[in-house]
N, C-alpha and C positions, 0 to 999 in steps of 0.2 A: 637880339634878333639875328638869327640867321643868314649871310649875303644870298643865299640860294633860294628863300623863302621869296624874294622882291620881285615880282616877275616884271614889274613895271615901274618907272616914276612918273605919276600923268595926274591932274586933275579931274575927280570924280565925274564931274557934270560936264567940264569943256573938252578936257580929254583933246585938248589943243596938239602934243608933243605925239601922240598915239593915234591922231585921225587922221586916214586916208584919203586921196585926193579920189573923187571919184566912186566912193564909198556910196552901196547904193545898199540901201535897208531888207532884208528878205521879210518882212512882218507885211500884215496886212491893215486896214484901216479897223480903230471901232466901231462894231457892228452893234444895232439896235437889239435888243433883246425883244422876243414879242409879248405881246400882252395877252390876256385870258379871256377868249372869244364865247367861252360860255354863256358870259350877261349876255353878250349880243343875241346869243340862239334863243335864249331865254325871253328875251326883250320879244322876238319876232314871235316867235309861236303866242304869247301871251295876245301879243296884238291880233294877233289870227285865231284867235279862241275867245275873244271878250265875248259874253253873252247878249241872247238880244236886249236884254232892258238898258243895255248899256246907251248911251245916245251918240249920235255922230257927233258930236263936238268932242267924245269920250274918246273915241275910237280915233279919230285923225289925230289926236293928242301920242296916244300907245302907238299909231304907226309911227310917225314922225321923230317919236324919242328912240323907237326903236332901229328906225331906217340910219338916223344919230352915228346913233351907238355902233350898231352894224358894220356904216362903211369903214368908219375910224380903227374899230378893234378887228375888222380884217383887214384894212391894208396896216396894220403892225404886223399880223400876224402873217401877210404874206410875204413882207416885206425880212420876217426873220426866218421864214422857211427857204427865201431866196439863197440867203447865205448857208444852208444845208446840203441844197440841188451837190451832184458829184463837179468835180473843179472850180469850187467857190470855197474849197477847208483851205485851212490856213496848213495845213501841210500837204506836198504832192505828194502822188499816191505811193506805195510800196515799194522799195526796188524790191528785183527780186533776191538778193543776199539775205533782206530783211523778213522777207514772207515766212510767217507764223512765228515771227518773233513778237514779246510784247515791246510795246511803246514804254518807253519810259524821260517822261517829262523830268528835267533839272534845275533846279534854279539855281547864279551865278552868287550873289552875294549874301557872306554870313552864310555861305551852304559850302561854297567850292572856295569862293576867295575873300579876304574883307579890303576893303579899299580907301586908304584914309581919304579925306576931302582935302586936303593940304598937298601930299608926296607921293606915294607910293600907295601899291595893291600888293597885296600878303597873299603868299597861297598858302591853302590847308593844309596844314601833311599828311601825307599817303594821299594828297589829291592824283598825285600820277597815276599810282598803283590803280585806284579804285575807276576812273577815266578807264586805263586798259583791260581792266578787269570786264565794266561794264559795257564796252564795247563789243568784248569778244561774244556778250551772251544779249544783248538788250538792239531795239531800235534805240538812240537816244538823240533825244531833243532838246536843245539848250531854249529856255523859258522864263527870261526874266524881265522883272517891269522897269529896267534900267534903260534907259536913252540907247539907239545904237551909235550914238556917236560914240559912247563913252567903253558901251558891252561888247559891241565888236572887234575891236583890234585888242579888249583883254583877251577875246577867246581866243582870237588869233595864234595869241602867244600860251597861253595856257593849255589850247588843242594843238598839237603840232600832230597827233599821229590822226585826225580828222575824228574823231568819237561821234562828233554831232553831225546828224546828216542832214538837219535844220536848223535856225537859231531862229527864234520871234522873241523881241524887243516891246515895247510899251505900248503900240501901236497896234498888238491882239490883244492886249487885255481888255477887258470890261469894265468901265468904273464906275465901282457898284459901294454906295453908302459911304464912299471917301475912301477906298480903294481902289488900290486895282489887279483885280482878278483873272487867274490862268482862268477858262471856259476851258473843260476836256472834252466839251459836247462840239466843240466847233473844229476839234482837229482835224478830224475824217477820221479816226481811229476807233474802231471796238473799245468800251468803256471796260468792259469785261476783260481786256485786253490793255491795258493802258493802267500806266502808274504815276504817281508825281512824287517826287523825292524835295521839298521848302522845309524851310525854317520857319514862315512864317505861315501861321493855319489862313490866317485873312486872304493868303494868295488863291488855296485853296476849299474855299468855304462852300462851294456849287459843288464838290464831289471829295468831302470826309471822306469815303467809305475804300478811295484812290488811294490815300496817301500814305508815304512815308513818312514821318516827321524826323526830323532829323535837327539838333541842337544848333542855336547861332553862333556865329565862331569868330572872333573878332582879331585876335595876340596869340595865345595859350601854341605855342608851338610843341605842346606833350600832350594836345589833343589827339584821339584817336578813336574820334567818331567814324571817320570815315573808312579805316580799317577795318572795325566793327562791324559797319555796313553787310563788308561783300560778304561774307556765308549766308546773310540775310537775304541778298538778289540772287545769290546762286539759286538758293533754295525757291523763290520766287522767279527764278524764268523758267520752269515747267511747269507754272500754274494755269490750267483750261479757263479757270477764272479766279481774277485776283481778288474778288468780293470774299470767295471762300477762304482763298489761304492766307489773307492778312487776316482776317475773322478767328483764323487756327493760329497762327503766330499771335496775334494780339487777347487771343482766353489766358486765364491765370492760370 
């Protein structure tokens, strides 16, 4: 093992020796996902259309499951369109260095660094390289569902030339079926415009159609995924939409 590779010696989860006094989280709270307002509209018009032979014991029945149904599945749903309104994304808006650049989402572990639970955090090789690479041409966003007590001060030290112009920790994700998931819909950013570079597909299972995958990395110091990478972003940061030109990179 390389002495250069060590960026840190901290434990994973307490991250005791690495935490800042004062250390204030930039992520935002889990947000409710809304639910499917259709039954409800469905519910109401049926109620308001039963025929006459129906009888009023029939009909106060279909209003009342429908009225039900109604308030509960529009305050989900208004309750998740709250968190959409402009100044409620989890990231603020543009600078302008960044205007018409695309977004590109990162995640920390097993992508850029591995971090034993015992001693030490490993960085990837060519993590530097590909950090200044992607900064020169990308909005980028550090994205992982690790604790910021623990994710914070590895970026810290990991970004020293600032690459990330946001970091959201565990606290955006959604968890969803016993994960927990990047939402790209909740950034504020063009999805069309927006990319995620995980290891793990489960992070981004709400927008496949995003992503880069990129292999877990644990030791293997003659990896060179990450080098790999950059002709793959270059080529992808003049795409109008990235639906289309991963669609062209990923045909046989």
């Amino acid at each position: 093992m390389e002495h250069g590779s060590i960026i840190t010696q901290a434990r994973r989860e307490d991250a005791l020796v690495l935490t800042k006094q004062g250390l204030v989280s930039k992520s935002s709270p889990k947000k409710p996902r809304g639910r499917n307002i259709f039954k409800a509209l469905f519910c109401c018009f049926r109620a308001q259309h039963v025929g006459q032979s129906s009888s009023s014991t029939e009909l106060a029945a279909y209003k009342e499951e429908a009225n039900t149904i109604a308030k509960s599945d529009l305050l989900q749903c208004l309750q998740y369109q709250f968190y959409q309104i402009p100044g409620t994304c989890l990231l603020p808006e543009v600078t302008e260095e960044d205007q018409g650049r695309i977004c590109v989402v990162i995640d920390l572990d097993e992508t850029l660094v591995h971090s034993s639970f015992k001693v030490y955090v490993l960085k990837r090789p060519y993590v530097d390289e590909f950090l200044r690479r992607m900064g020169e041409l990308f909005e980028c966003v550090l994205f992982t569902a690790s604790l910021a007590k623990y994710a914070d001060p590895v970026t810290d030290l990991l970004d020293r030339c600032g690459v990330f112009r946001a970091r959201l920790f565990r606290e955006s994700c959604v968890f969803h079926q016993g994960c927990y998931v990047k939402d790209l819909s909740r950034l504020g950013r063009d999805l069309r415009k927006t990319l995620i570079l995980d290891n793990s597909p489960a992070s981004y299972i709400f927008h496949p159609e995003n992503a880069v995958p990129v292999q877990s990395w644990f030791d293997d110091m003659a990896d060179t995924e990450l080098l790999n990478l950059i002709p793959i972003f270059e080529e992808l940061s003049g795409a109008e939409d990235v639906y289309t030109s991963l669609g062209q990179l990923r045909a046989p």
